[in-house]
Backbone bond lengths (Angstrom), bond angles and torsions (degrees), N, CA, C in turn:
res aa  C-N    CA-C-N  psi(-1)  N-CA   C-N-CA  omega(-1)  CA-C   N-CA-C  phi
1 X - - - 1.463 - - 1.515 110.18 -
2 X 1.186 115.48 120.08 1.477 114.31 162.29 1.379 128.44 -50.38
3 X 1.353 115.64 134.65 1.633 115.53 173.89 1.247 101.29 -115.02
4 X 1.295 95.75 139.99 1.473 125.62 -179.90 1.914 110.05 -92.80
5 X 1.025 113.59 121.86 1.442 129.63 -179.61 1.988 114.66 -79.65
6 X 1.003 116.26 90.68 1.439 123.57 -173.90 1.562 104.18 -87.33
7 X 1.252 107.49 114.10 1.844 128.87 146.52 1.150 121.35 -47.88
8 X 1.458 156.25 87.82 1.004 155.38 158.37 1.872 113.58 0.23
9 X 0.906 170.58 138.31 1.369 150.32 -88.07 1.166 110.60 -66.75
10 X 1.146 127.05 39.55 1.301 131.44 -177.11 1.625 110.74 -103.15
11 X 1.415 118.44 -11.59 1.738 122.51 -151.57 1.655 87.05 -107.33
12 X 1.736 91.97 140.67 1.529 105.11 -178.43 1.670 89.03 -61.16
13 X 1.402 108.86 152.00 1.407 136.50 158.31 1.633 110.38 -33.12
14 X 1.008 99.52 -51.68 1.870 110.81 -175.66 1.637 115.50 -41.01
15 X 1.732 92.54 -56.78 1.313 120.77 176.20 1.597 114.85 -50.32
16 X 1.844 98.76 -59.68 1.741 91.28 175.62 1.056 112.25 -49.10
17 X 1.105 132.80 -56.98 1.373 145.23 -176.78 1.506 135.37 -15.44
18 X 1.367 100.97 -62.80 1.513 149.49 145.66 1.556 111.59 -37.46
19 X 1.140 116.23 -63.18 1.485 124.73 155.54 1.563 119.03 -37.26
20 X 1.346 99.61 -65.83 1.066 94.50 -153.20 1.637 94.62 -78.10
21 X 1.448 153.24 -43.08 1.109 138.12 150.91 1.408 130.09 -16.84
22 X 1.442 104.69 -48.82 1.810 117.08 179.39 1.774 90.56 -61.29
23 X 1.303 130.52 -40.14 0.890 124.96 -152.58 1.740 121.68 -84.66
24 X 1.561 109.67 -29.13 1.287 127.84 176.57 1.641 99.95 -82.85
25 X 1.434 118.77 -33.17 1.493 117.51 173.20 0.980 130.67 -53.60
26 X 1.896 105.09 -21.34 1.586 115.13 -179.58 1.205 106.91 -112.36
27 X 1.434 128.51 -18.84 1.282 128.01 173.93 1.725 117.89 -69.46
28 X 1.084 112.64 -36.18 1.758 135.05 -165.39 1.514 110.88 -58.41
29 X 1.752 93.93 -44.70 1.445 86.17 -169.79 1.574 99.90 -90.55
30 X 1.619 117.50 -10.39 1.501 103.56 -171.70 1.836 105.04 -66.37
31 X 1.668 96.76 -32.20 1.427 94.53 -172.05 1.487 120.51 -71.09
32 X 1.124 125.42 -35.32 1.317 157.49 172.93 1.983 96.64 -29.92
33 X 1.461 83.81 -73.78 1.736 111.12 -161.76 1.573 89.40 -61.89
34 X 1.579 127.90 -49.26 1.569 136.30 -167.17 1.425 102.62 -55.65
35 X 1.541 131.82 -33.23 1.402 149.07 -148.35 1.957 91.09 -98.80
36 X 0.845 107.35 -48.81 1.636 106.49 178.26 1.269 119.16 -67.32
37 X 1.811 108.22 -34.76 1.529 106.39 -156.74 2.328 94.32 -91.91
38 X 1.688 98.84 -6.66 1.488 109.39 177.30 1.699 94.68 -74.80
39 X 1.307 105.03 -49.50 1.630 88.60 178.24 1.314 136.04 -62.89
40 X 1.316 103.42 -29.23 1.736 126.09 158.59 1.711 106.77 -34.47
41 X 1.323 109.99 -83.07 1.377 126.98 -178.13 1.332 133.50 -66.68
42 X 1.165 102.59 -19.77 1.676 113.21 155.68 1.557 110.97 -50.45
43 X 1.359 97.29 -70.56 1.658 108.63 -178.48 1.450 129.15 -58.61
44 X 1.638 110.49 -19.25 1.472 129.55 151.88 1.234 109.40 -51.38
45 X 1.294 118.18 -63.10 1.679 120.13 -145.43 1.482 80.42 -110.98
46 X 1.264 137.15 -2.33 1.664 120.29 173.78 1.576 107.23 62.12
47 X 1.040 116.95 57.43 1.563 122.10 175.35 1.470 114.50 -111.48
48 X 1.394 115.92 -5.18 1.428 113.09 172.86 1.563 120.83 78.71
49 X 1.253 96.59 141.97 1.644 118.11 174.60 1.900 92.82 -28.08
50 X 1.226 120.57 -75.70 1.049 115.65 -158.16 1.635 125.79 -41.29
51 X 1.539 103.31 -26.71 1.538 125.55 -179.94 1.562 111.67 -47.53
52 X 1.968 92.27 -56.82 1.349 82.94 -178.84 1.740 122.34 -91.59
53 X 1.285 104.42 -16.23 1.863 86.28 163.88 1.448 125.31 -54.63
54 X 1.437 122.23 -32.51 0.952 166.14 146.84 1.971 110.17 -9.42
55 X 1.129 91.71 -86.20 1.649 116.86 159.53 1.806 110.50 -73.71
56 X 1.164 144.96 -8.64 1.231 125.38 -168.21 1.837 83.32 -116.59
57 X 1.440 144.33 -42.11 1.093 134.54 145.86 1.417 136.47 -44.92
58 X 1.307 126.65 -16.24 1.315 134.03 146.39 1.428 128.07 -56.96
59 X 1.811 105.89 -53.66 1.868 115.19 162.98 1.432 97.94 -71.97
60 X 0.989 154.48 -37.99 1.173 146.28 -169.79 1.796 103.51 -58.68
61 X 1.366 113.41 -52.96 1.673 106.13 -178.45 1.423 98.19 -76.93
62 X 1.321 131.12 -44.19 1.632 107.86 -178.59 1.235 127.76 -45.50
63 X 1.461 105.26 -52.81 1.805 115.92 177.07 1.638 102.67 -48.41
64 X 1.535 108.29 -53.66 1.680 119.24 -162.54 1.963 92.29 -47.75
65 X 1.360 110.19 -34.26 1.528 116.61 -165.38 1.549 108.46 -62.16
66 X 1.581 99.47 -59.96 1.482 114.60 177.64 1.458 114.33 -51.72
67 X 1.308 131.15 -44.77 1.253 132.46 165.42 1.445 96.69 -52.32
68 X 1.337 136.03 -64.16 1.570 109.24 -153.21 1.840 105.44 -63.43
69 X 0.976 104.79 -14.61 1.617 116.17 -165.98 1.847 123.25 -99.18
70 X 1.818 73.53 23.58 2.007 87.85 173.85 1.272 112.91 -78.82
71 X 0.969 132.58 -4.58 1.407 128.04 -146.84 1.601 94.32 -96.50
72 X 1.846 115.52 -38.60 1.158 118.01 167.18 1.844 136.66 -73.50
73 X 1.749 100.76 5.91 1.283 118.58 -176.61 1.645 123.21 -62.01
74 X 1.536 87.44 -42.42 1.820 103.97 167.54 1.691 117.78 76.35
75 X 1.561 105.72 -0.23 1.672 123.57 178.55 1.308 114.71 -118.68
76 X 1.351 128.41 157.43 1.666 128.54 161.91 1.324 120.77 -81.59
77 X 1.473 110.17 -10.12 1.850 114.53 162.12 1.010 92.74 -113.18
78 X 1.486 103.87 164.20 1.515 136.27 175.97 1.638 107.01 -89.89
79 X 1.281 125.43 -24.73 1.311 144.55 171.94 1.658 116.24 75.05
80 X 1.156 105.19 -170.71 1.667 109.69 -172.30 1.527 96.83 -87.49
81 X 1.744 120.95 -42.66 1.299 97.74 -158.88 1.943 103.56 -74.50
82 X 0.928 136.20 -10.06 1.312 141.92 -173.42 1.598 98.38 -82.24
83 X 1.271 113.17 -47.39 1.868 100.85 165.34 1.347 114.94 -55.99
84 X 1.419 115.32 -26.47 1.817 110.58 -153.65 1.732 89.71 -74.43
85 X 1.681 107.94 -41.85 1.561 121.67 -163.35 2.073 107.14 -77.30
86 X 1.716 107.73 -14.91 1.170 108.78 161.28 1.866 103.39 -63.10
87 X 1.142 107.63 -68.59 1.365 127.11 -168.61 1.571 104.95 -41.90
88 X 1.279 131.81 -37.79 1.676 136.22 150.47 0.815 91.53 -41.91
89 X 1.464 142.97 -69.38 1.456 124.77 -109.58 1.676 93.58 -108.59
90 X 1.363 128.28 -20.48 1.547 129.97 136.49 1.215 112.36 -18.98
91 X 1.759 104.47 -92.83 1.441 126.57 -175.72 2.245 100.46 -29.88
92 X 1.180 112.21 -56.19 1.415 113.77 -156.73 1.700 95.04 -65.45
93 X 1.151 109.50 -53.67 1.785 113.06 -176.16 1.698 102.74 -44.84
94 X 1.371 122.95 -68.20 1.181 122.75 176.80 1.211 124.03 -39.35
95 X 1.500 121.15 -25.59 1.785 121.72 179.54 1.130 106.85 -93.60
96 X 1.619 108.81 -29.76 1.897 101.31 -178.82 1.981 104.27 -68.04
97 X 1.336 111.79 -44.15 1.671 114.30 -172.75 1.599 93.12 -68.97
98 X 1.127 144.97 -78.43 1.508 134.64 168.37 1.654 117.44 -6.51
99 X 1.629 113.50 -66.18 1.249 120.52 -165.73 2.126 88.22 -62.02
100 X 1.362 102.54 -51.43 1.370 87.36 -171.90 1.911 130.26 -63.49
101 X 1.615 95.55 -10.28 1.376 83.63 167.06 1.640 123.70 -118.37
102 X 1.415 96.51 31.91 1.192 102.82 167.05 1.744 117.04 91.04
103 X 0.954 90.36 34.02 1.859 109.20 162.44 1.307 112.48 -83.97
104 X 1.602 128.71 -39.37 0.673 142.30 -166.54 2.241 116.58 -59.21
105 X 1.187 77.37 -47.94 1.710 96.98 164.31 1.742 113.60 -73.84
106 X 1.155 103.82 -43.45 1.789 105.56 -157.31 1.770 88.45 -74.99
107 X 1.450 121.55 -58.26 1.806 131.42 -152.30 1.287 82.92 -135.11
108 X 1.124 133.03 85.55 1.914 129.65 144.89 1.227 106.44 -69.92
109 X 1.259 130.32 -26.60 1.513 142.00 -158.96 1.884 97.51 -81.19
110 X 1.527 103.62 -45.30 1.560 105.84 167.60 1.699 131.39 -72.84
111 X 1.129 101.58 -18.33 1.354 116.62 169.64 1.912 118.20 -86.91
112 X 1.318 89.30 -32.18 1.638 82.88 178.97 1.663 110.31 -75.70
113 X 1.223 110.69 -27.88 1.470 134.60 170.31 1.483 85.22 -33.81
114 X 1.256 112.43 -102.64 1.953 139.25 167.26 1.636 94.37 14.46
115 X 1.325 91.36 -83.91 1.699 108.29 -178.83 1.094 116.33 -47.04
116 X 1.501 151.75 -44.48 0.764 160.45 174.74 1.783 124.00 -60.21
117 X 1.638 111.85 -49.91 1.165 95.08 138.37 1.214 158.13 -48.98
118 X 1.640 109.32 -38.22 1.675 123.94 177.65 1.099 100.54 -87.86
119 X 1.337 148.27 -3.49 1.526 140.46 109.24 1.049 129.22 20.16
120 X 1.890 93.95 -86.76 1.290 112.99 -123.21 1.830 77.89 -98.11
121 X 1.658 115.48 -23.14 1.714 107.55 170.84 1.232 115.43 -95.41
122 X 1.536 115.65 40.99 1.524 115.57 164.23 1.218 111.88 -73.25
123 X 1.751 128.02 -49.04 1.178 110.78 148.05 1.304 168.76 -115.03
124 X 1.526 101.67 55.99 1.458 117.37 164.01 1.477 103.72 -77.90
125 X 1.468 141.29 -37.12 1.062 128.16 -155.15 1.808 97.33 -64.14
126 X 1.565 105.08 -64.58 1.615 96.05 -175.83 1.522 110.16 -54.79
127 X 1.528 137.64 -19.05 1.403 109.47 178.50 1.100 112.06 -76.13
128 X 1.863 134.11 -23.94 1.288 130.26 165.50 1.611 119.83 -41.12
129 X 1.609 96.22 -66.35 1.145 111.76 179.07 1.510 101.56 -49.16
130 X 1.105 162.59 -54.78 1.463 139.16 -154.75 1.846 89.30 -90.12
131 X 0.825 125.94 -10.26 1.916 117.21 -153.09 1.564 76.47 -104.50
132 X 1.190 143.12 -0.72 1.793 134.15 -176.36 1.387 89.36 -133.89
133 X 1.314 154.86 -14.81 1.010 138.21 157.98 2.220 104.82 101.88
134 X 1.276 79.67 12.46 1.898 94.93 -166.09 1.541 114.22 -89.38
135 X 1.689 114.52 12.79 1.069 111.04 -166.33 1.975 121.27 -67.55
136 X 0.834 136.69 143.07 1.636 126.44 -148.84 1.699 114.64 -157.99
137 X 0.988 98.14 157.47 2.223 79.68 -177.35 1.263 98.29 -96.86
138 X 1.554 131.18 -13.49 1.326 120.28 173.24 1.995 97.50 -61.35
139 X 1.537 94.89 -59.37 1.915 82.93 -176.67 1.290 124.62 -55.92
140 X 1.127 125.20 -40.45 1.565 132.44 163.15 1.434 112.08 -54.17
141 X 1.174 122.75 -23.94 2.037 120.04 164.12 1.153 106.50 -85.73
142 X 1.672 133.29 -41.83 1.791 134.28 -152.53 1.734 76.31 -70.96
143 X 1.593 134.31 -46.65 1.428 124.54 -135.50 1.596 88.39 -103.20
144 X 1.369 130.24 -25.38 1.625 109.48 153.80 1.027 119.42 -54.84
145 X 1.184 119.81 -46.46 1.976 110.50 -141.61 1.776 76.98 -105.08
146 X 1.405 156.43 17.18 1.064 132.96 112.72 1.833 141.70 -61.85
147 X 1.352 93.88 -10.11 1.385 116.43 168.36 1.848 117.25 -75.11
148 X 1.541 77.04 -40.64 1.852 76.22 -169.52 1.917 103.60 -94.84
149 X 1.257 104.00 -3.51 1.402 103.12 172.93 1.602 111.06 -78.56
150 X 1.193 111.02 -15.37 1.343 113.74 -157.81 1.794 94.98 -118.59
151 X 1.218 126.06 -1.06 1.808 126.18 -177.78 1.932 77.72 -97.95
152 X 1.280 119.77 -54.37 1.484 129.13 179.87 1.648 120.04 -19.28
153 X 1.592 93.61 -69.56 1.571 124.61 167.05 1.362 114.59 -45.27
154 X 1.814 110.43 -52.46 1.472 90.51 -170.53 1.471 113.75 -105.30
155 X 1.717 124.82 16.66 1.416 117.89 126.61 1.291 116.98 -36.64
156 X 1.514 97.40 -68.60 2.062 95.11 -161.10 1.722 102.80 -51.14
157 X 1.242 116.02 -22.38 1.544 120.68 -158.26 1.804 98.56 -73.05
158 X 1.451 83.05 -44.76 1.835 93.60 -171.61 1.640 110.61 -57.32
159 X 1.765 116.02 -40.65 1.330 143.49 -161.90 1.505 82.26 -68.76
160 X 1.487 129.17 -80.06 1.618 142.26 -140.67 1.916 106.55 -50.58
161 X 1.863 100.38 -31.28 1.410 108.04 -144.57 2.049 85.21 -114.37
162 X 1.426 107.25 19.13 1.531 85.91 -172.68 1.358 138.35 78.82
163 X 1.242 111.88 6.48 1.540 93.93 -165.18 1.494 103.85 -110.73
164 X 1.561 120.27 4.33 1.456 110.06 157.47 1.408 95.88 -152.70
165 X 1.327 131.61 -168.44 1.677 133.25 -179.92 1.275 99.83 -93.93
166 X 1.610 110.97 179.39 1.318 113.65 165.39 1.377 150.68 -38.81
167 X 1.598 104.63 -20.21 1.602 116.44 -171.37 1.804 100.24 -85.10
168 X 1.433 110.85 3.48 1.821 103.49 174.50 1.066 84.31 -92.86
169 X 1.668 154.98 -4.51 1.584 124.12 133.08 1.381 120.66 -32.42
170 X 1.241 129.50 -17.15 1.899 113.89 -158.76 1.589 82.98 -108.84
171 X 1.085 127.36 -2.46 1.848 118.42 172.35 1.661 81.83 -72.40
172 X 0.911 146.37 -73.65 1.825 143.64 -141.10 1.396 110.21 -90.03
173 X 1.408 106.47 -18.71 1.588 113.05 174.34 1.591 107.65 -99.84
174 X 1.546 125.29 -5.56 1.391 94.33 161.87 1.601 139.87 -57.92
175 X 1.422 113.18 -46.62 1.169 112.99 173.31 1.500 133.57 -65.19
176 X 1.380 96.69 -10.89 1.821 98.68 171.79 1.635 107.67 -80.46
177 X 1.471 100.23 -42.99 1.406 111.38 155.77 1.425 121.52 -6.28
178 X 1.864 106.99 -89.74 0.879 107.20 151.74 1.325 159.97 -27.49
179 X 1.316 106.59 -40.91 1.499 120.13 169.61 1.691 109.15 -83.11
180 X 1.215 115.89 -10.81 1.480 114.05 169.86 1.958 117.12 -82.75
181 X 1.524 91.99 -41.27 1.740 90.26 153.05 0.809 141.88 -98.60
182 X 1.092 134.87 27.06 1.674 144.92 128.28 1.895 105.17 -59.57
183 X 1.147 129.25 -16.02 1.453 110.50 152.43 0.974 133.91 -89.22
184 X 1.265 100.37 0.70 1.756 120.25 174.08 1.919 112.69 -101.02
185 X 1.308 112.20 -38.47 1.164 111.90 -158.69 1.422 113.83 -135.42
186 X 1.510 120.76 69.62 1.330 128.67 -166.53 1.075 156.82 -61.24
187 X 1.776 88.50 5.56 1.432 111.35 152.46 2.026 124.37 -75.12
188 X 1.474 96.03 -13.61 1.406 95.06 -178.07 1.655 114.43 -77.05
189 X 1.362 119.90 6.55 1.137 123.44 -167.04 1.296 116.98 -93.06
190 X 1.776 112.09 -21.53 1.602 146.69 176.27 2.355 85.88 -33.51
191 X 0.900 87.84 160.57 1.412 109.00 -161.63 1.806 97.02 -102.18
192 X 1.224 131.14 103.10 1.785 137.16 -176.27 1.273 95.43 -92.99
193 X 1.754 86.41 135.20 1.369 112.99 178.94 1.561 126.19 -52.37
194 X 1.344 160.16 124.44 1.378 111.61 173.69 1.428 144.75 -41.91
195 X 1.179 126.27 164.59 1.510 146.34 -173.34 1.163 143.04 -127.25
196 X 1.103 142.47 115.48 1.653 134.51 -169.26 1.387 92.57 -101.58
197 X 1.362 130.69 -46.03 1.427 124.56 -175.33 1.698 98.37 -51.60
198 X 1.498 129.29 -34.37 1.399 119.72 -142.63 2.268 83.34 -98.62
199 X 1.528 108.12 -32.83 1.573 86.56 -159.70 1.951 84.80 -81.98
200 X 1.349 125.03 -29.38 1.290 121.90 -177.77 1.760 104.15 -48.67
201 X 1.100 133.73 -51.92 1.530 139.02 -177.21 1.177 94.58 -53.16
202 X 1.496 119.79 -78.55 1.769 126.91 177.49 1.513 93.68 -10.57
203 X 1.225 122.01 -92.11 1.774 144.32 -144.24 1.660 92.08 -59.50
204 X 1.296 106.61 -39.93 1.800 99.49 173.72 1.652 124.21 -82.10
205 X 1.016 103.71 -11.32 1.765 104.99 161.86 1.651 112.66 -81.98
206 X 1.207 115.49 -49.15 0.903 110.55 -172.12 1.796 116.98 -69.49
207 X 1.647 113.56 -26.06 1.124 117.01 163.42 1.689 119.98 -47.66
208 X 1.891 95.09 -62.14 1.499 107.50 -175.50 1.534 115.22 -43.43
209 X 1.425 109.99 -45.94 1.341 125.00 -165.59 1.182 111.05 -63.52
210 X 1.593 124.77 -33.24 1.333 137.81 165.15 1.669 118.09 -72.07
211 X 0.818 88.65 -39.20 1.999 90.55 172.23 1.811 112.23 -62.69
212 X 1.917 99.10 -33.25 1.646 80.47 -166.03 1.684 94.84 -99.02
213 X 1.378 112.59 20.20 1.730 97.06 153.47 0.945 124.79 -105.23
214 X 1.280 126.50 5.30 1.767 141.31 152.36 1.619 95.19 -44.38
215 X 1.333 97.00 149.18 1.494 112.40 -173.24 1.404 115.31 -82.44
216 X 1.605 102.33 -39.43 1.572 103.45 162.47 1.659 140.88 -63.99
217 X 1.568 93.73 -0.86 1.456 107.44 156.34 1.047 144.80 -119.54
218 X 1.619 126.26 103.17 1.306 140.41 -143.39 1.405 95.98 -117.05
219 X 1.214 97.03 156.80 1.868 115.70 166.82 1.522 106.79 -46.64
220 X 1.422 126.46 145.57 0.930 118.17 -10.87 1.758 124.86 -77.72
221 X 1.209 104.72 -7.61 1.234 116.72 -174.60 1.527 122.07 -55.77
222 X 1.869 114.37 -39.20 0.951 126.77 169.30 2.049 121.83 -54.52
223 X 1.619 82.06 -49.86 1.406 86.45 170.47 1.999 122.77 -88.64
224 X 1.168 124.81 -6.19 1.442 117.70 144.53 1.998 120.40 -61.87
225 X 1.326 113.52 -37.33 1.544 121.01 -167.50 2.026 78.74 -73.49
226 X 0.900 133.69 -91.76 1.621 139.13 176.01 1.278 118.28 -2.39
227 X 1.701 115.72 -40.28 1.212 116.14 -157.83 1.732 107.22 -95.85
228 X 1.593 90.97 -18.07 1.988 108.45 -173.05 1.914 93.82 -81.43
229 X 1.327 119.07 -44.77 1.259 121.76 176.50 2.000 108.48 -48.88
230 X 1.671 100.78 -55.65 1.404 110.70 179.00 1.250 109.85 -30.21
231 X 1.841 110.84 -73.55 1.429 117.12 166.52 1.573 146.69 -48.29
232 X 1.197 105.01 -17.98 1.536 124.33 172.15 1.567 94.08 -88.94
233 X 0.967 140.16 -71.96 1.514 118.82 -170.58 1.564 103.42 -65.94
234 X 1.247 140.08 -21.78 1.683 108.98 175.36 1.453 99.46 -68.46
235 X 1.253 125.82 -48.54 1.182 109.04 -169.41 1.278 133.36 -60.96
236 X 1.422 105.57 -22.47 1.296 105.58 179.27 1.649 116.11 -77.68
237 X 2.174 113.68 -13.42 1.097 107.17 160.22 1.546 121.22 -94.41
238 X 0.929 117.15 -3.74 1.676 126.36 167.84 1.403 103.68 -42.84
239 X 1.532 102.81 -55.66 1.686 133.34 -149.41 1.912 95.97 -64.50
240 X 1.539 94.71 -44.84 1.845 91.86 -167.42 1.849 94.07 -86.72
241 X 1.025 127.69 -45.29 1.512 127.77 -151.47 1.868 68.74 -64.13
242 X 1.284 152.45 -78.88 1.083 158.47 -119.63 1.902 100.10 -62.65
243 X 1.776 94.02 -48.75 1.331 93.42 -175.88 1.493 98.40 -84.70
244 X 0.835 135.51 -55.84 1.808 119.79 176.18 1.434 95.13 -15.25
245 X 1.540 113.91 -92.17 1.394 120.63 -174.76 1.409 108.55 -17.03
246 X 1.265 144.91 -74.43 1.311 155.12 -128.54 1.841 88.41 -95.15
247 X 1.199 133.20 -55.38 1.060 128.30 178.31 1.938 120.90 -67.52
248 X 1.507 119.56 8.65 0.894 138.53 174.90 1.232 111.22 -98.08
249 X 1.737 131.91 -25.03 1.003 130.04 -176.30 1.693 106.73 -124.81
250 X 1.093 110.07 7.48 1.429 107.64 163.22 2.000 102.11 -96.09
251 X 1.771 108.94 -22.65 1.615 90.27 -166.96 1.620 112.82 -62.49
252 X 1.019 126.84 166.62 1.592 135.34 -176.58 2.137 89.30 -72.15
């Protein structure tokens, strides 16, 4: 099938159109199927009706997001890897409404499971995306800001169950962080190069964060593994805000 290459207001109407249909066609059933398998696991882990309205209103505003954010897709499909990163972004809603009603204490062992899968298909989505030719900054944003929704979650997860104090909030709140000073500081908005140091940190928070809700890891141990994660992600934002900065005063 041919793909069609979309210009940001540049694409006949027809085309959005088309998009955006291809796009609810693939979204519908992920949500659909995500909404059954919440009722499934509710009743596993006994988290209650509320769990899954809970979690199916959470994917419900992400998807609602991704739809407003077609316009930056630049294709006439929505593609496979953007379903695979819907299908995370299921998996992540369900652990944040779980962790909040207290799964997190009863089965951490079932929840890290969760995580661990939507893990382990963080990257199939980009090998799709380059192996279909669908690569896009809408997909490269839906598959961040499902990353950082889900480092977010298992702060609060770490916080709810004890296993470090409040400041393993600032592991899940750095990057919003970030995105809060960039309305302040408009050089932070400059466009970063890619990174292996920056997705390697990612993949190690989210590891750490999963190890210290294992049951066999208790304070203090829980809260030393938390505090090395803490430090590995500032630094790794020290590292970019630093070069932003520095590349702000070298531009002409």
């Amino acid at each position: 099938m041919r793909d069609f290459r979309l210009a940001e207001g540049q694409a006949p109407s027809r085309y959005r159109q088309s998009l955006l249909k291809n796009a609810l066609a693939a979204l519908a059933p992920v949500y659909f199927v995500a909404l059954a398998a919440y009722v499934a696991f509710a009743a596993w882990l006994e988290t209650g009706a509320a769990s899954v309205v809970v979690a199916s209103l959470a994917l419900l505003a992400m998807f609602a997001l991704v739809i407003r954010a077609l316009p930056g897709h630049g294709h006439l499909r929505f593609g496979p890897a953007n379903i695979i990163t819907a299908i995370r972004a299921a998996m992540v809603s369900f652990f944040g409404s779980a962790v909040l009603f207290g799964a997190g204490a009863s089965d951490p062992v079932a929840l890290v499971a969760i995580v661990a899968i939507a893990l382990a298909m963080d990257g199939v989505d980009g090998y799709f995306a380059r192996r279909t030719g669908l690569i896009s900054p809408l997909g490269t944003r839906f598959d961040m800001e499902v990353d950082a929704f889900l480092i977010l979650l298992l702060s609060l997860a770490a916080l709810l169950i004890g296993k470090a104090g409040w400041w393993v909030l600032l592991i899940g709140l750095m990057r919003y962080g970030f995105v809060l000073g960039q309305a302040f500081l408009p050089f932070l908005n400059a466009p970063l190069p890619p990174s292996f140091r920056r997705k390697l940190i990612c993949v190690v928070q989210v590891a750490a964060l999963c190890v210290i809700l294992l049951p066999i890891v208790a304070p203090p141990a829980s809260t030393a593994v938390a505090a090395i994660a803490l430090g590995l992600i500032v630094y790794s934002f020290g590292v970019d805000v630093i070069d932003l900065a520095r590349r702000r005063h070298l531009s002409p």
